[in-house]
N, C-alpha and C positions, 0 to 999 in steps of 0.2 A: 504494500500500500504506500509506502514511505518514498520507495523508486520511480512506482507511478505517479503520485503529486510535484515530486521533482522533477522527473521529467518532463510532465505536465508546464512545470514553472517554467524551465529551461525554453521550453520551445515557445511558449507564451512570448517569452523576453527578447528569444529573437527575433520574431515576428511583427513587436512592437518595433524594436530598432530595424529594422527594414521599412517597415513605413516610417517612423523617425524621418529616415534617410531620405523619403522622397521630398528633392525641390518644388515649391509649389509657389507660383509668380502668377499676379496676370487675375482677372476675372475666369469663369469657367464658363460660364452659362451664354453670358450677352457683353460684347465689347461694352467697353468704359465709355463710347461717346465722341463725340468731336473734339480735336484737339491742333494746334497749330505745330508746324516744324518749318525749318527751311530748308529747304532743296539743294544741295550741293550740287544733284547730277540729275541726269532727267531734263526732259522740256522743260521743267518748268524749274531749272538752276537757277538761283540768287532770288529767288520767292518765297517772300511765307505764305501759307496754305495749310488748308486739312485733306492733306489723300485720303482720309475717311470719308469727307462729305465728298471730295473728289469720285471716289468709287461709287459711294452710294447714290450721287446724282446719276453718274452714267449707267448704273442698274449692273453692275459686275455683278455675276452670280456667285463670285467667291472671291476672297483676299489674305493673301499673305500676309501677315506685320511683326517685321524680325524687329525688335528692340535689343540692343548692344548696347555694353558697356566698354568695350575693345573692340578695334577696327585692325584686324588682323589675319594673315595666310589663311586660319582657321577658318574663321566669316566668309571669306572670300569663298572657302570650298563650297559652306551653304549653299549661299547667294547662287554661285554658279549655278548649284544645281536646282535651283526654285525656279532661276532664269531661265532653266531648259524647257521647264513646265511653261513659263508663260510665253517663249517663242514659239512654243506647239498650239498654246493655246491664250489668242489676245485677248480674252475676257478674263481673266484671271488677270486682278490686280497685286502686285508688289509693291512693297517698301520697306527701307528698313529706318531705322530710328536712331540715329545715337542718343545716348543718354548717361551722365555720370561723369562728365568729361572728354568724351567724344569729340574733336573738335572739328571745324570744317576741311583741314588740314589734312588731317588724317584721312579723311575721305578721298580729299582730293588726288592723296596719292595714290591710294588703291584705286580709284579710277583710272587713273595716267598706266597703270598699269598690266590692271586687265580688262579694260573696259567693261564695267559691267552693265546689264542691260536695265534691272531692279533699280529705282532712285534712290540716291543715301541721302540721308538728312539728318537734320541735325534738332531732336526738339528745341522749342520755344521756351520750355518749362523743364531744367537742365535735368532735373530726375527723372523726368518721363510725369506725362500724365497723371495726376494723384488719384481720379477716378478709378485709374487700370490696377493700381496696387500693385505695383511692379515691386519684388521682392530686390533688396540691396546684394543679398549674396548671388543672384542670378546674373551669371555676367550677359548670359541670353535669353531673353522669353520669346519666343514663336507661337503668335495665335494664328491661325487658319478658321475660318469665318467666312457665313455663307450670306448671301443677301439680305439686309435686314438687321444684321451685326450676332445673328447665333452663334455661337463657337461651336466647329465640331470637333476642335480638337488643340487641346492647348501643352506643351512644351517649355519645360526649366531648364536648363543648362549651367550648371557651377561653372563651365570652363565652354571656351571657344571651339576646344578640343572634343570636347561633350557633345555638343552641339555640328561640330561638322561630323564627326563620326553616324550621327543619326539622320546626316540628311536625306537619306534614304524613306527613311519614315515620314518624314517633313514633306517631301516630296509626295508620297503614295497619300498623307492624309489630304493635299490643295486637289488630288488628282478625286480625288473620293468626293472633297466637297465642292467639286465641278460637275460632279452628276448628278 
């Protein structure tokens, strides 16, 4: 009996630290709302604006919104591969966010670089949106979001490295909330 209650405990504990462990950033249900950034890259460079009501005006039936903390190799793997998604498919809106020190800079060069197709921008509101409840230790949140601002599927990333590793997923979930 004594064996069974502990190992009862034991498995309990780890199960709690496993979900512990899960990053969790970002609204889940319904985007946070309209919010302003400036455009580094994209038509619409050296503008502030909301790609949210941007999207939502033109009636996208799904939108990517990488928020970063780091503009780096990592990002760049995302991004390329979201890009793939939205050159197959031009309803599907992109963008990504800096936030937390991000600077225009830092965009600029990752563009001069790999020219990405996805706009990078720079919030307005240097933490990111307070509505979204973007998590501090998330260096990436990735919501995928279908007309309307539903989430089908929301993404935390500790690290850049996290986050490009999964862009695979990232990718199948914008490809899911296009159907």
């Amino acid at each position: 009996m004594i064996r069974t209650l502990a190992l009862a405990a034991v498995v309990g504990l780890s199960f709690s630290v496993a979900v512990a462990d899960e990053l969790k950033s970002g609204p889940k249900e319904k985007i946070g709302g309209a919010f302003n950034v400036k455009a580094i890259t994209g038509e619409k460079a050296g503008k502030e604006l909301c790609y949210v009501c941007k999207y939502n005006g033109e009636g996208r039936p799904a939108v990517v919104l990488i928020f970063t903390q780091k503009a780096d190799d990592n990002l760049v793997t995302l991004v390329k591969a979201v890009d793939e998604v939205q050159k197959n498919n031009k309803d599907l809106g992109t963008v990504v966010v800096g936030i937390s020190g991000v600077e225009a800079a830092d965009f600029e060069k990752i563009q001069s670089t790999h020219k990405l197709t996805t706009p990078l921008t720079v919030a307005v509101d240097k933490d990111g949106p307070s509505k979204y409840e973007l998590n501090k230790e998330a260096a990436v949140t990735v919501l995928v979001y279908k007309k309307g601002g539903v989430i089908t599927k929301n993404f935390a990333f500790k690290t850049t490295k996290e986050a490009a590793d999964k862009a695979k997923e990232i990718v199948d979930a914008a490809n899911a909330a296009l159907k």
